[in-house]
py3Dmol code that shows the C-alpha trace and the ligand (Angstrom):
import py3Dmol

protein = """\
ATOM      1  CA  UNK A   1      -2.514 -26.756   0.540  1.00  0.00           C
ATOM      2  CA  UNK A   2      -3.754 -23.328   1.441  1.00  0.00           C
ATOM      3  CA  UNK A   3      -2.036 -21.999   4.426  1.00  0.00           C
ATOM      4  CA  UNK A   4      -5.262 -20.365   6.121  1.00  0.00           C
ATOM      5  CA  UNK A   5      -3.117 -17.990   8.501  1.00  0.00           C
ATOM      6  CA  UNK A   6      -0.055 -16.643   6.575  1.00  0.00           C
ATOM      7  CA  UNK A   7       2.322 -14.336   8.454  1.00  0.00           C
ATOM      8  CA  UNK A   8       2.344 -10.945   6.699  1.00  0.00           C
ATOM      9  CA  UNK A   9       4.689  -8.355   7.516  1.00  0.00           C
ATOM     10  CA  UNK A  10       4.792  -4.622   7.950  1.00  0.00           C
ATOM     11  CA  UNK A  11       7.816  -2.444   6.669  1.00  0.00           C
ATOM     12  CA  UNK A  12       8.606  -0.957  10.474  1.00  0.00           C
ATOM     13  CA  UNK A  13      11.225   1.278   9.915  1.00  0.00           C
ATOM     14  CA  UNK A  14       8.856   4.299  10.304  1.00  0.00           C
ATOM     15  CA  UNK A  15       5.007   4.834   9.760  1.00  0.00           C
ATOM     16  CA  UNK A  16       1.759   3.845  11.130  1.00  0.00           C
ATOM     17  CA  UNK A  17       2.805   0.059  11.288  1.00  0.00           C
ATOM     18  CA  UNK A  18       0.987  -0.795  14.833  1.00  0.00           C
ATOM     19  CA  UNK A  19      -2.299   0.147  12.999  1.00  0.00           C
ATOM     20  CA  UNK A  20      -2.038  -2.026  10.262  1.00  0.00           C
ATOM     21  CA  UNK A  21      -0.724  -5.234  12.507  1.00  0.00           C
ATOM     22  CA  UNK A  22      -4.237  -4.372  14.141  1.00  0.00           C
ATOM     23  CA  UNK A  23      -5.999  -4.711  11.007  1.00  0.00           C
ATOM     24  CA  UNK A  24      -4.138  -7.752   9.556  1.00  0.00           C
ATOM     25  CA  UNK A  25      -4.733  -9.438  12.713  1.00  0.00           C
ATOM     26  CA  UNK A  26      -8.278  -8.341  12.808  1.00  0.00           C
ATOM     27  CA  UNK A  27      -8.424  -9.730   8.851  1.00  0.00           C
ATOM     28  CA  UNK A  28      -7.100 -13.187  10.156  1.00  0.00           C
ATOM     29  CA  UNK A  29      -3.410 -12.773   9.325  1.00  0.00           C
ATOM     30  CA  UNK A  30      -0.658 -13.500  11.790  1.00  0.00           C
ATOM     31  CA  UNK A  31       1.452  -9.713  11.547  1.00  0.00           C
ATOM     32  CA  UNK A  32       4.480  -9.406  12.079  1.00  0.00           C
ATOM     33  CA  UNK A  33       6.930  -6.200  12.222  1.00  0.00           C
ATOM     34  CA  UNK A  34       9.877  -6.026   9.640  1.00  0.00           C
ATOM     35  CA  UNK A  35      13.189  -4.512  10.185  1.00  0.00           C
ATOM     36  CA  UNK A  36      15.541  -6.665   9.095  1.00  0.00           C
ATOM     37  CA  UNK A  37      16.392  -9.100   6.805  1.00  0.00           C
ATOM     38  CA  UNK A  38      15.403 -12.489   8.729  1.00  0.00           C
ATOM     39  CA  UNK A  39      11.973 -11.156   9.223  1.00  0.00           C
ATOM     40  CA  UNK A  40      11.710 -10.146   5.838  1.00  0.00           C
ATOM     41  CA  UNK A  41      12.651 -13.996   5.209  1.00  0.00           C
ATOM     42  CA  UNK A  42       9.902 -15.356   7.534  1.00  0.00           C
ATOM     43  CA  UNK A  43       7.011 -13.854   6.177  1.00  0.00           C
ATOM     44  CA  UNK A  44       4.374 -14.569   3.133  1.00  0.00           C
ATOM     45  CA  UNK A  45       3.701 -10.671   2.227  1.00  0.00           C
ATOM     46  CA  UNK A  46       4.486  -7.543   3.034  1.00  0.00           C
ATOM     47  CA  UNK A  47       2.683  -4.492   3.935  1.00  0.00           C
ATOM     48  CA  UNK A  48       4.598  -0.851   3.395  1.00  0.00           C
ATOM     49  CA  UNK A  49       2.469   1.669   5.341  1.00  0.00           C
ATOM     50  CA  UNK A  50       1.236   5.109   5.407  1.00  0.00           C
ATOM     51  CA  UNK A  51       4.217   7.953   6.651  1.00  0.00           C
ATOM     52  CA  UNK A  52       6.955   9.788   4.700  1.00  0.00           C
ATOM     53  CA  UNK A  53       7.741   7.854   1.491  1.00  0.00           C
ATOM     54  CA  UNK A  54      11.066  10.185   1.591  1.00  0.00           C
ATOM     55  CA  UNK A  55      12.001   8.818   4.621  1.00  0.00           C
ATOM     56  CA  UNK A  56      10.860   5.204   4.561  1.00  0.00           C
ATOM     57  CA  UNK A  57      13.385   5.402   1.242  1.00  0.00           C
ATOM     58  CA  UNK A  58      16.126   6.601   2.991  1.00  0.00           C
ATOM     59  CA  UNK A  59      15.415   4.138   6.080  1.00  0.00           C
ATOM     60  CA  UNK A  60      15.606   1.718   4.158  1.00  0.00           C
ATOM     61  CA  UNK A  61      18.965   2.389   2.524  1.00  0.00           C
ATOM     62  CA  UNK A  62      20.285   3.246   5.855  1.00  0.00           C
ATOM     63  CA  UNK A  63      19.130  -0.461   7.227  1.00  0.00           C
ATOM     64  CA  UNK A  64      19.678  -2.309   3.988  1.00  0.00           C
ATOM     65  CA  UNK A  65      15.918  -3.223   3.515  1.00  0.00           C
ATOM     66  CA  UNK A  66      15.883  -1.627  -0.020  1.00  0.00           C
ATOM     67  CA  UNK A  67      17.645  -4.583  -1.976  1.00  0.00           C
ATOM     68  CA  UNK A  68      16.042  -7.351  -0.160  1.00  0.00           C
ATOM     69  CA  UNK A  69      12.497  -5.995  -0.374  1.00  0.00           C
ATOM     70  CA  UNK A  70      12.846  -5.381  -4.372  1.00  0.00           C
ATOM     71  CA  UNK A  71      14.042  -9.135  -4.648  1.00  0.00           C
ATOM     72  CA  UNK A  72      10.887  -9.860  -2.877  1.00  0.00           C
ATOM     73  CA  UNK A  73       8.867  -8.266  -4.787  1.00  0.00           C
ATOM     74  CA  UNK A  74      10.663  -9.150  -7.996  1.00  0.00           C
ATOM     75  CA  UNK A  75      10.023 -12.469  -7.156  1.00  0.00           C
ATOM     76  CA  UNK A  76       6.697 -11.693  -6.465  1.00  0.00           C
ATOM     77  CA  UNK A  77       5.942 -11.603  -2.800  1.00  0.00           C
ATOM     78  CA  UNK A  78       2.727 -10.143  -2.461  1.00  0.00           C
ATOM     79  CA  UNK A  79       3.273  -6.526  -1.598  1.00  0.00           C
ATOM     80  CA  UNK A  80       0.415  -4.018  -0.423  1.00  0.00           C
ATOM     81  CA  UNK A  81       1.153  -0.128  -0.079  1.00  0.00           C
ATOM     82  CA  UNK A  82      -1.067   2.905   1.872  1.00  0.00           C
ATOM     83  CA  UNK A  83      -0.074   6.280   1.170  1.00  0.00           C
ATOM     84  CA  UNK A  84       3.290   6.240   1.263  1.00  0.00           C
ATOM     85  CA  UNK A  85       3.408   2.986   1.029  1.00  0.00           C
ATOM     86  CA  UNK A  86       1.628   3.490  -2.903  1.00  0.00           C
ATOM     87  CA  UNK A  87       4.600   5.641  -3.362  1.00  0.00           C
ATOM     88  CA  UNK A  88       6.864   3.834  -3.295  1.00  0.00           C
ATOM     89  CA  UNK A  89       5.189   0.704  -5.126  1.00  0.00           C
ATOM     90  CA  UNK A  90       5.110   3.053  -7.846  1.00  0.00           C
ATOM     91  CA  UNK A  91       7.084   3.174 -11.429  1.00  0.00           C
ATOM     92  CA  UNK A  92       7.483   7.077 -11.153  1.00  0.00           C
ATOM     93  CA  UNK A  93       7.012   9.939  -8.724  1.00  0.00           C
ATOM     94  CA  UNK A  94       5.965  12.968  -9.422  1.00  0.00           C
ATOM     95  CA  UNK A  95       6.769  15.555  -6.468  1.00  0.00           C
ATOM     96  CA  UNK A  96       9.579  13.950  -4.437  1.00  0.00           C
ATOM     97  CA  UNK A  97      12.949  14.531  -3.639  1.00  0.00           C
ATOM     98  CA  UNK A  98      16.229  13.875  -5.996  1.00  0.00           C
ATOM     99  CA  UNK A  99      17.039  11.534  -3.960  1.00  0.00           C
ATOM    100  CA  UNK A 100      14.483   9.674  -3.267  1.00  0.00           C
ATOM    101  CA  UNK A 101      13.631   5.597  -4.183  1.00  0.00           C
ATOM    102  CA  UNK A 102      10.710   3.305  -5.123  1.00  0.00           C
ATOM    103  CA  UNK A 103      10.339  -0.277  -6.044  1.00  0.00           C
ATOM    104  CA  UNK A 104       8.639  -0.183  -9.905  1.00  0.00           C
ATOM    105  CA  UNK A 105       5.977  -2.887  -8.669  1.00  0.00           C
ATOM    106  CA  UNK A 106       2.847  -1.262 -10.226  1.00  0.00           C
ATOM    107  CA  UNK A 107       2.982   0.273 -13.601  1.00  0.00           C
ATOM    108  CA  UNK A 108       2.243   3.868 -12.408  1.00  0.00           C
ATOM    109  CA  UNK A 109       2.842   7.521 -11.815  1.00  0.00           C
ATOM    110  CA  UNK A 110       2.292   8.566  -8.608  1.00  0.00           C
ATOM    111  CA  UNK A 111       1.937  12.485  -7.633  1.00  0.00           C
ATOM    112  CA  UNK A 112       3.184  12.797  -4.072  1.00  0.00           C
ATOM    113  CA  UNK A 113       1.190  15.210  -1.676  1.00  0.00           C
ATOM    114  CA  UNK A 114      -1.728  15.460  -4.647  1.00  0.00           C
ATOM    115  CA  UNK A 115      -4.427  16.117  -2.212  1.00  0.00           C
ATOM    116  CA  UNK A 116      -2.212  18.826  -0.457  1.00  0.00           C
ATOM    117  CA  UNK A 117      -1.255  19.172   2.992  1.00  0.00           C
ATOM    118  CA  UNK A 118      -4.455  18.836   5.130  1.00  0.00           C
ATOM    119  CA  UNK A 119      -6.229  15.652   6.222  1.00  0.00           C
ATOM    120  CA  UNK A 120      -9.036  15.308   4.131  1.00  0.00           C
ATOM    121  CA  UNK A 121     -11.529  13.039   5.388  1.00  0.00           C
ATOM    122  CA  UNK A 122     -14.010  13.066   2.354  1.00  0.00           C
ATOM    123  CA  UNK A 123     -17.454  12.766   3.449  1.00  0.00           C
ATOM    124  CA  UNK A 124     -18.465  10.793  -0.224  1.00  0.00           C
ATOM    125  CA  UNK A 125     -18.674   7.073   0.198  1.00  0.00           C
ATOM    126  CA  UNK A 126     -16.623   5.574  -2.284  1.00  0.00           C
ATOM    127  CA  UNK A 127     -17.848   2.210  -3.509  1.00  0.00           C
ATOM    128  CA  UNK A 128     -14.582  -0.432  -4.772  1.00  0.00           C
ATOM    129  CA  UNK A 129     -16.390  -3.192  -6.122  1.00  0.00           C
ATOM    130  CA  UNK A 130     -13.823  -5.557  -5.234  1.00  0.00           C
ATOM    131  CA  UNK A 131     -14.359  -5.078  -2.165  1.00  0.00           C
ATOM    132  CA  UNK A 132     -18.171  -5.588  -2.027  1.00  0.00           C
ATOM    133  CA  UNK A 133     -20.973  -3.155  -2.434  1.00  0.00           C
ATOM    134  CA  UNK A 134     -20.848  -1.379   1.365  1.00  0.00           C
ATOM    135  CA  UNK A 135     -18.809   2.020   0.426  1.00  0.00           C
ATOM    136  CA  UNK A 136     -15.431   3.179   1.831  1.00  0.00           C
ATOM    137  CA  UNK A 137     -15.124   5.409   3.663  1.00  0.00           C
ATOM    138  CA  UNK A 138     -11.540   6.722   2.682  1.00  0.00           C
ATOM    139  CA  UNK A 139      -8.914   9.133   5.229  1.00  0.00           C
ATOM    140  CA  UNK A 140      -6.332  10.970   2.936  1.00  0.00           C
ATOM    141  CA  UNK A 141      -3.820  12.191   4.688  1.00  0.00           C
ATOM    142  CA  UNK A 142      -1.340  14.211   2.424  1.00  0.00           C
ATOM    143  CA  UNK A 143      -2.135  11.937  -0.046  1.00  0.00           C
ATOM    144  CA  UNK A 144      -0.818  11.034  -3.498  1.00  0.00           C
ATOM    145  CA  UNK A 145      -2.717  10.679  -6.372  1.00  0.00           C
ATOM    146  CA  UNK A 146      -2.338   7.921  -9.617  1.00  0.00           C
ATOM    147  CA  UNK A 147      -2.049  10.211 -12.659  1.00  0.00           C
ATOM    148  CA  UNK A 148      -1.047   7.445 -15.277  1.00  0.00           C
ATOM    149  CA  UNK A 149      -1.357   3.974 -15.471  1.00  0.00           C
ATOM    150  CA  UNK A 150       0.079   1.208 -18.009  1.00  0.00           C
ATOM    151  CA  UNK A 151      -2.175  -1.306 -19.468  1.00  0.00           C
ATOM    152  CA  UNK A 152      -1.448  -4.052 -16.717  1.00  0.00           C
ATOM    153  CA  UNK A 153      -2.647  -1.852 -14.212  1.00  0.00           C
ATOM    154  CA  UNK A 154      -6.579  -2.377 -12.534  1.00  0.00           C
ATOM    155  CA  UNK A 155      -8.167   0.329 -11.253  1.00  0.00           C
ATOM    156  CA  UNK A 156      -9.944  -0.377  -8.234  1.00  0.00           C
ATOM    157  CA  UNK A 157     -11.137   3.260  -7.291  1.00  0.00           C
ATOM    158  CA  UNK A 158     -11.438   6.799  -8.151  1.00  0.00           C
ATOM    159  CA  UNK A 159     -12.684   9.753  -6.103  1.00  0.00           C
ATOM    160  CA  UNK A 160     -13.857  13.225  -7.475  1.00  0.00           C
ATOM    161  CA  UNK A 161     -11.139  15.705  -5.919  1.00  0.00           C
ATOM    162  CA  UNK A 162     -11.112  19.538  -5.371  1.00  0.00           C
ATOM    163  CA  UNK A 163     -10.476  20.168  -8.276  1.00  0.00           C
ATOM    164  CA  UNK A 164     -13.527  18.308  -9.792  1.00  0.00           C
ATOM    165  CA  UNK A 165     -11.811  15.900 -11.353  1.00  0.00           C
ATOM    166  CA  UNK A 166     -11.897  11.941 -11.012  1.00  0.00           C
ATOM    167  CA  UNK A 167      -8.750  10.738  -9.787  1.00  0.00           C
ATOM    168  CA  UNK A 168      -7.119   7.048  -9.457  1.00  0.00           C
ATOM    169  CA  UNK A 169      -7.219   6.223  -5.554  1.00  0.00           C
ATOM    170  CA  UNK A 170      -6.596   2.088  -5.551  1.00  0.00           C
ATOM    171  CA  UNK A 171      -4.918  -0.149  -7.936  1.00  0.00           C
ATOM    172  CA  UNK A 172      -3.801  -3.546  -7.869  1.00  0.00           C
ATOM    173  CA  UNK A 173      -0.993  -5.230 -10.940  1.00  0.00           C
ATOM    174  CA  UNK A 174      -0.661  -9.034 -10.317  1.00  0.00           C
ATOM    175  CA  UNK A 175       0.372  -9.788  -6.446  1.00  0.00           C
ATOM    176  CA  UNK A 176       1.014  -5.682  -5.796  1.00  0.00           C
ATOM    177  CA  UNK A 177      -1.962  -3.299  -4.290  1.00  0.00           C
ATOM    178  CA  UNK A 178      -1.663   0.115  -3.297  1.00  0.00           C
ATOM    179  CA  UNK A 179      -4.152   2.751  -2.342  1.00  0.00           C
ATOM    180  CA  UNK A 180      -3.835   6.423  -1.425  1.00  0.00           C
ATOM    181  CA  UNK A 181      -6.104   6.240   1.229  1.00  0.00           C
ATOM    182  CA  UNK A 182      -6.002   4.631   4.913  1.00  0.00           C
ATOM    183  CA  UNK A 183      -7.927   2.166   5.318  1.00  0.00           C
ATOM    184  CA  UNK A 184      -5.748   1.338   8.931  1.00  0.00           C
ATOM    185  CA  UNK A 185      -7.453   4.343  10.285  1.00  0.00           C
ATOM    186  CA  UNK A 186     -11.015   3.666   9.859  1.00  0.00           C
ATOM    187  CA  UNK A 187     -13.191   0.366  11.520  1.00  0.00           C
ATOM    188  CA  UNK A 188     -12.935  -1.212   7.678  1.00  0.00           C
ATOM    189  CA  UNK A 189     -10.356  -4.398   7.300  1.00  0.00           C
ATOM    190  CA  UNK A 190     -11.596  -5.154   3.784  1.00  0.00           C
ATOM    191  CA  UNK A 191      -8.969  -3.794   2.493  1.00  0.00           C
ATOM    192  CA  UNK A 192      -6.335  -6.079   4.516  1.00  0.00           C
ATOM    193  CA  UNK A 193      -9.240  -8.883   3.933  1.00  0.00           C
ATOM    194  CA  UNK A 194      -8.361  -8.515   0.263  1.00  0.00           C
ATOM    195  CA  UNK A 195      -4.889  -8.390   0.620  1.00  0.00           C
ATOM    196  CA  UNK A 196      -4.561 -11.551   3.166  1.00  0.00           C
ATOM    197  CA  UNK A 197      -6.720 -13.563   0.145  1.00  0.00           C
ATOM    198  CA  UNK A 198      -3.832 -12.478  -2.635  1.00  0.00           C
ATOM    199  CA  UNK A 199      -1.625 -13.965   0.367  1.00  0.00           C
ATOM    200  CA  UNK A 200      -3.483 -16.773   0.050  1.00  0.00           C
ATOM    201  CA  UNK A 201      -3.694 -17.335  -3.476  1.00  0.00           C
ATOM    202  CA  UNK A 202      -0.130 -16.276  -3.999  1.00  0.00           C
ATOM    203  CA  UNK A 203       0.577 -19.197  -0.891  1.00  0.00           C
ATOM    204  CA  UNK A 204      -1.102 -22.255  -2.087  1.00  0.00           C
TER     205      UNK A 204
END
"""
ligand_1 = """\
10
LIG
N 2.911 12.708 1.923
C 3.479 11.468 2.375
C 4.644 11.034 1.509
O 4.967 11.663 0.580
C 2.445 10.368 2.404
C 1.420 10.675 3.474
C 0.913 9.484 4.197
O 1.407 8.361 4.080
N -0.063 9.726 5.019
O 5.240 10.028 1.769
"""
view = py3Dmol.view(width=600, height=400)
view.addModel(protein, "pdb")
view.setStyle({"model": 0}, {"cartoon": {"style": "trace"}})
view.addModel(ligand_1, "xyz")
view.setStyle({"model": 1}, {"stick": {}})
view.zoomTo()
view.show()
């Protein structure tokens, strides 16, 4: 049977995690910080959130989060990255440091700090269709950009940058979604919405 109110995690080893507990909670989910291993255990998916992608990869070698979380995800623990959080769902990086990690979840390359260094609150609604016909309105805070995508890969969104081209803002490959934008910073939980239903689906 469909468990109706899984318990979804967020990575908290740095990052706007309190925000997106709000927003899960809001969406109906039961959140649920995630430090160590036995909370990694107890939960049904996992949000990584917006921050430093270079330091949420080093915090989580430091804490030994990295191997359990890939084995997770390998096994296919539905997995949903903001920002930084797209980062390191990605299959490359574009822009980071040498020593830097990522999980490989989403067939993708990612170019860190694409949108440069400012917050750029577009004012353009952006309209994702799977999430309904009411437009976005997407935060980008030093945000990355999806340059390339493999064929597994479903676009979900694109927004016209600065530099007047369209570029790939939200993307989902089987139980992993990742977007560049914060949706944890705006009123919307449609976002976490869709993301509690792969829960869901990936639950029952
Ligand atoms: N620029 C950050 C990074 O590289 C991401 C910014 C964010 O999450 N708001 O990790």
């Amino acid at each position: 049977m469909t468990d109706a109110t899984p318990t979804i995690g967020v990575l908290a080893l740095q990052g706007d995690v309190r925000e997106h507990i709000r927003h899960l909670e809001a969406a109906g989910a039961r959140a649920v910080p995630v430090r160590r291993r036995t909370e990694l255990d107890a939960v049904d998916g996992l949000v990584l959130p917006g921050g430093e992608s270079t330091t949420m990869s080093r915090l989580l070698d430091v804490y030994e989060m990295y191997e359990p979380v890939a084995a997770r995800i390998t096994a296919g623990m539905p997995v949903y990255g903001s920002c930084a959080g797209m980062i390191l769902l990605a299959s490359e990086v574009v822009n980071t440091r040498a020593d830097a990690t990522w999980f490989s979840a989403i067939d993708m390359s990612v170019r860190r700090n694409a949108f440069g260094r400012q917050v750029d609150s577009f004012e353009a609604d952006l309209v994702v269709d799977a999430l309904g016909p009411e437009p976005v309105r997407p935060v980008f805070i030093r945000a990355p950009w999806v340059e390339t995508v493999g064929p597994d890969v479903e676009v979900l969104a694109q927004v016209r940058a600065s530099d007047d081209r369209e570029h790939i803002v939200a993307v989902r490959q089987g139980n992993a979604l990742a977007t560049s934008f914060h949706p944890e910073v705006t009123p919307d939980v449609r976002v976490h919405e869709y993301f509690l239903d792969m829960v869901r689906a990936a639950t029952s």
